[in-house]
C-alpha positions as CSV (number, residue, x, y, z in Angstrom):
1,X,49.4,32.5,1.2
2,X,48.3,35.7,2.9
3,X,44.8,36.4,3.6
4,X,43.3,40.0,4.5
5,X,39.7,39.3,5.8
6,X,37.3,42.2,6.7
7,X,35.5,41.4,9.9
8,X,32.4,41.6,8.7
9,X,32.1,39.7,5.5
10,X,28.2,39.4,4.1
11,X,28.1,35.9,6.0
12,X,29.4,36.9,9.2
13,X,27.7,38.9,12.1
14,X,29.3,41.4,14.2
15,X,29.2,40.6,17.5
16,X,27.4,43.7,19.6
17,X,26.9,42.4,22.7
18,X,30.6,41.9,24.2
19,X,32.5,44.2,26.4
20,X,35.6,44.4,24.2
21,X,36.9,47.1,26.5
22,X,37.9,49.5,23.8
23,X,38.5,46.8,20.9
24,X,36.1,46.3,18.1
25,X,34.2,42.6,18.2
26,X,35.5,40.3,16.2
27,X,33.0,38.1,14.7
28,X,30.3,35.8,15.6
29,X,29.7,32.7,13.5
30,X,26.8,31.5,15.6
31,X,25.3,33.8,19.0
32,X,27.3,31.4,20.8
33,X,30.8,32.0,20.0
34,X,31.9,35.6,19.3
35,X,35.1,37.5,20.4
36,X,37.4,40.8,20.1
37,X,39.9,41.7,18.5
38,X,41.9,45.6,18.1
39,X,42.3,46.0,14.6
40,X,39.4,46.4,11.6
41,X,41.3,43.7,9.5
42,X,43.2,40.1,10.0
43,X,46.4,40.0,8.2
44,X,46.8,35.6,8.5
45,X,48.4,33.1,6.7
46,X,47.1,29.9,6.1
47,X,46.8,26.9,3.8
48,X,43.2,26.2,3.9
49,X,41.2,27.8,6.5
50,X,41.8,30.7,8.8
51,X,41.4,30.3,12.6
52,X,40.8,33.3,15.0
53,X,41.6,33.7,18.4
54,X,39.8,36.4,20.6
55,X,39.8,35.7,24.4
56,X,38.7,32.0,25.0
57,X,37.0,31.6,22.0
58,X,38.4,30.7,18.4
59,X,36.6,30.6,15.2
60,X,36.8,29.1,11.6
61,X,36.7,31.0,8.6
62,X,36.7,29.6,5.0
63,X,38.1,30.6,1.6
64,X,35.6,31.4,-1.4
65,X,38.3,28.6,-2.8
66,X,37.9,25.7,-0.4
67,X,33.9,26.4,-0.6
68,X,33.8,26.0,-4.1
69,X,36.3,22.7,-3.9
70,X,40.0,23.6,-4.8
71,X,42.4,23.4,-2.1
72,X,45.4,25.4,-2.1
73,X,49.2,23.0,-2.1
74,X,47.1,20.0,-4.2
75,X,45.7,19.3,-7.4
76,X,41.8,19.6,-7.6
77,X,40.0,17.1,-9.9
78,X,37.3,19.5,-11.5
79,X,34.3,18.4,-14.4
80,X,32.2,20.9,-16.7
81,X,30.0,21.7,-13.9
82,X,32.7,22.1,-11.0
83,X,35.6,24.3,-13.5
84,X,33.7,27.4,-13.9
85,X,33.0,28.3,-10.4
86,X,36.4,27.5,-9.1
87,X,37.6,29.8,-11.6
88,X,35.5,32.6,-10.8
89,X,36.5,32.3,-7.1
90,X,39.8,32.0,-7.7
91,X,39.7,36.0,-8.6
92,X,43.3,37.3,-9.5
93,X,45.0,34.3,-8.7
94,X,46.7,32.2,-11.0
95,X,44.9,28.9,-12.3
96,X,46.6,26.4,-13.8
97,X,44.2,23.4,-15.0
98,X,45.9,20.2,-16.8
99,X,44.0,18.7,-19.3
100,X,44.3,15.0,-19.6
101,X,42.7,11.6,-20.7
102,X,43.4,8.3,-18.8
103,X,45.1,6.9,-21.5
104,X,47.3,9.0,-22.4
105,X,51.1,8.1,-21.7
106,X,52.7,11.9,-21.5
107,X,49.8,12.4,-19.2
108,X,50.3,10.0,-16.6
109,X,54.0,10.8,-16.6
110,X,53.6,14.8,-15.9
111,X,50.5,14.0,-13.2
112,X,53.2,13.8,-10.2
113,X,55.5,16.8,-12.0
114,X,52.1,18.8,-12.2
115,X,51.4,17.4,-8.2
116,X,54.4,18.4,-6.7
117,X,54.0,22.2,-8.7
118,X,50.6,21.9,-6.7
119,X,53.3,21.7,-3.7
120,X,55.5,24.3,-4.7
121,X,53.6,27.4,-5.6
122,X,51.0,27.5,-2.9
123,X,49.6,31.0,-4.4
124,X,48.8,28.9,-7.7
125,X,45.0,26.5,-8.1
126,X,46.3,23.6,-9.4
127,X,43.2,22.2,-11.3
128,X,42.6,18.7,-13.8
129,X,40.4,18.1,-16.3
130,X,40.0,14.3,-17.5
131,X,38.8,14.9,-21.2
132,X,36.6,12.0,-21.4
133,X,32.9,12.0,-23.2
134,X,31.6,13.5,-20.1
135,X,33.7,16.7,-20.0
136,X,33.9,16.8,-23.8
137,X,31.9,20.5,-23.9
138,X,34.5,21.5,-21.7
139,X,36.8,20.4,-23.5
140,X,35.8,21.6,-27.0
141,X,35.0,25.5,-24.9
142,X,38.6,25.5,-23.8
143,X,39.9,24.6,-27.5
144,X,41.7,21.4,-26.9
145,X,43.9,20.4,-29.7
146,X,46.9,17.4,-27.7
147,X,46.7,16.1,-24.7
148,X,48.4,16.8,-21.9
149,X,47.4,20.6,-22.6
150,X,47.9,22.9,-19.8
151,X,45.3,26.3,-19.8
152,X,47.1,29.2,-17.6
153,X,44.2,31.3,-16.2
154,X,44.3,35.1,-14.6
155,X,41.1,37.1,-14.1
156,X,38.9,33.9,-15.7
157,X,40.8,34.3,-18.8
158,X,43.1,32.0,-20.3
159,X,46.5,33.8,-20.6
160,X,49.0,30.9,-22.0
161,X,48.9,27.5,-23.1
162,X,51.8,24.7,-22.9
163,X,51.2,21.6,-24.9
164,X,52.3,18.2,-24.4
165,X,54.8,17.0,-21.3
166,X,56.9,19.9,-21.6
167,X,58.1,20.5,-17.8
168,X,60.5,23.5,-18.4
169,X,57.5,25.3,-20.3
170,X,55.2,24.7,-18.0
171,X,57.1,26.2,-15.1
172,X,58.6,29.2,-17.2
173,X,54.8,30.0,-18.1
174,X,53.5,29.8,-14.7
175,X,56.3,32.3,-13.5
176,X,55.4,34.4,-15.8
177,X,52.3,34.7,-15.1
178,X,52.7,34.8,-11.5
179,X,55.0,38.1,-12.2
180,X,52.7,39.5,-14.4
């Protein structure tokens, strides 16, 4: 997945104080580390976090994604208070979130189908939802009828549905929402 970071998110400082000799600063996470770098912009690709490089120094940057819980190339157990605002930092990307109960027998054979798509399509949150008591307002909000019921999301909105262990459908919907 490819990541453009500005420099100079809200939770990052500029570093002012370096001699960059002609570069702009980079970054500093604490007063202690700070860099250079001769662009405006990072263009990196990563799985989880992004590390940068300027002289000697190296910092760590995290995804919206990762802060709020779902990691990118695994599925992401998520609850009704934990759904929401992975959705809403997921942004544009796609969000694909299984809906299952622990004893359901369809469910528990798709789980490592739905795990290795998680594996597959790296530009995809791969989210679960166990439709127990717990999660039931969840549940009822997202308008499940069948479990295993897969919700495609784009922009926070639910854009396709695939019920029941239906492995074709599942990936032809998740194409074509990629595409779309």
């Amino acid at each position: 997945m490819a990541l453009r970071l500005p420099l100079t998110p809200p939770s990052i400082r500029p570093s002012t104080s370096l001699p960059c000799n002609g570069k702009q600063p980079i970054a500093s996470l604490s007063d202690s580390k700070s860099g250079c770098f001769s662009s405006k912009s990072l263009n990196v690709t990563s799985r989880r976090s992004i590390g940068v490089s300027g002289g000697n120094r190296s910092f760590k940057v995290n995804s919206s994604l990762e802060i709020a819980g779902a990691t990118v190339g695994q599925v992401t157990e998520v609850n009704k208070d934990t759904f929401w605002p992975i959705v809403n930092a997921a942004g544009d990307k796609t969000v694909v979130l299984d809906m299952y109960t622990q004893w359901c027998g369809p469910c528990k054979v798709m789980a490592p189908k739905f795990q290795e798509l998680s594996e597959k399509y790296l530009d995809v949150i791969f989210l679960k939802l166990d439709c127990n008591q717990d999660n039931k307002p969840l549940a009822k909000e997202l308008g499940i009828k069948v479990v295993p019921t897969f919700k495609i999301l784009k922009n926070k909105m639910v854009v396709k549905e695939v019920t029941g262990a239906k492995y074709d459908d599942l990936v032809h919907a998740i194409d074509a929402v990629r595409t779309s």
